[in-house]
C-alpha positions in Angstrom: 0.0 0.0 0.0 1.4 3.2 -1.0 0.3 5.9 1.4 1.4 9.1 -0.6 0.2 12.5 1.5 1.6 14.5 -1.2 -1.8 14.4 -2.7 -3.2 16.7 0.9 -0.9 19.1 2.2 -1.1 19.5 6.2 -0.4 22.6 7.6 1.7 20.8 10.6 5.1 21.0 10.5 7.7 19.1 12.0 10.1 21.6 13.9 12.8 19.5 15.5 14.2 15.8 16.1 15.1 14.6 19.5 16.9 11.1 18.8 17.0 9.0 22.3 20.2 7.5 22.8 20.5 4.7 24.8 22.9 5.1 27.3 24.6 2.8 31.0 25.6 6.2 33.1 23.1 9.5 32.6 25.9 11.4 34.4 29.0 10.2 32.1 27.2 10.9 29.2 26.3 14.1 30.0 30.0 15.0 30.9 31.1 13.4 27.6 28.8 15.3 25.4 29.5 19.0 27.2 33.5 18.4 27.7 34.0 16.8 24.1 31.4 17.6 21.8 30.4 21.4 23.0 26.7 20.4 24.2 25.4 21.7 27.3 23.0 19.5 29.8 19.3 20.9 29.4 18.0 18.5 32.0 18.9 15.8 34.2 15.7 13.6 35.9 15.3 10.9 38.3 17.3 9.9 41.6 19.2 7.7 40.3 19.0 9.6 37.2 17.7 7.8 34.8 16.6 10.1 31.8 18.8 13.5 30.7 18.8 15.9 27.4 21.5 17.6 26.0 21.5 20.2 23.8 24.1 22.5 21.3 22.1 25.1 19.2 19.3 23.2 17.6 20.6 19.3 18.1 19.1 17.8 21.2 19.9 14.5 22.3 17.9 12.7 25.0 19.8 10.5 27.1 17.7 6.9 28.4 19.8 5.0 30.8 19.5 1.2 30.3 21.4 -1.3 32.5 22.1 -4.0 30.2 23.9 -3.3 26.7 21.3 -1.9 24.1 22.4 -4.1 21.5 24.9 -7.0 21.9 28.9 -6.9 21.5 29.6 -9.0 18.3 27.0 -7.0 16.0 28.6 -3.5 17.0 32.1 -4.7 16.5 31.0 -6.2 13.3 29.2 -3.3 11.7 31.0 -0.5 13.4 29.5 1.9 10.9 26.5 3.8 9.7 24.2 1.3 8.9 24.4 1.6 13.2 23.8 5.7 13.5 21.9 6.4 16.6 21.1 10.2 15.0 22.0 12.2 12.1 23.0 15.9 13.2 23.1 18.5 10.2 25.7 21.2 10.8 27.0 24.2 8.9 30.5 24.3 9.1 31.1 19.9 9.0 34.9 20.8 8.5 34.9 23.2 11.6 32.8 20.4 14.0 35.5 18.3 12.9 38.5 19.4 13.7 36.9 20.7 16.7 35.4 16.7 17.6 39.2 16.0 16.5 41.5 18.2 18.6 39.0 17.6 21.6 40.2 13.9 21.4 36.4 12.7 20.7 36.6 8.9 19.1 36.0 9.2 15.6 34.9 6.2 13.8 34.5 7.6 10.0 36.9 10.2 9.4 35.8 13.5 7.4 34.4 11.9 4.0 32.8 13.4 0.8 30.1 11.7 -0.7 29.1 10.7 -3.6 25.5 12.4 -3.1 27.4 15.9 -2.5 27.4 16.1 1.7 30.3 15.8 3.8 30.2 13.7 6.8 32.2 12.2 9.4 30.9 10.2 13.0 31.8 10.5 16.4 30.9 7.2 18.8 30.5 8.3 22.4 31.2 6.1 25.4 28.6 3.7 25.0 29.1 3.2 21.4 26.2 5.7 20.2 27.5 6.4 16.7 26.4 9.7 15.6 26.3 11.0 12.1 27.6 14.7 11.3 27.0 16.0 7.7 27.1 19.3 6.0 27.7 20.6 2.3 30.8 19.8 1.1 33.2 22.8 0.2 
């Protein structure tokens, strides 16, 4: 069934994206994120805390703590790559973001790449293996 709303235009529009990343310690993410990657913690909630969001501009990352891995060991190792992206952040500047991801010593699974569809992209894995996507308009 092709369900093609083309045909009806809606007036709503989507504003923003909060991806959920699934992560063991609220707190260590949180620190990653603001000391490597330039966020800054927009909330923190629970005792123990058990749900957080981070924000830089207009990405916002929402952190859900889960005490066993999110997805098992041998798959991450084996696909270490983009077909595993927990969330896709557009930028402006990619080359900036990364040398700034870079010289901040974030891990950085896909170095700076052009593609063939015309973006620019590169992606960052935080401590629990999140891989997130950065793209912008390749120069």
């Amino acid at each position: 069934m092709n369900d093609d709303r083309s045909e009806s235009p809606s007036t709503a529009k989507l504003l923003a994206a909060e991806p959920q990343l699934f992560v063991h310690d609220i707190q260590a993410s949180c620190a990653f994120y603001t000391t490597k990657l330039g966020f800054k913690v927009g909330f923190i909630y629970g005792e123990p805390p058990f749900y957080a969001q981070v924000r830089r501009d207009g990405a916002a990352l929402n952190f859900r703590r889960l005490d066993e891995p999110k997805m098992n060991s041998p798959l991450r190792e084996k696909d270490n790559n983009e077909n595993l992206l927990s969330a896709s952040i557009t930028v402006d500047d990619v080359d900036s973001l990364y040398l700034e991801f870079h010289s901040a010593g974030a891990e950085l699974v896909q170095p700076l790449k052009a593609e063939s569809w015309g973006a620019c992209t590169f992606i960052v894995k935080d401590p629990d293996g999140n891989l997130i996507l950065c793209a912008g308009q390749a120069k």
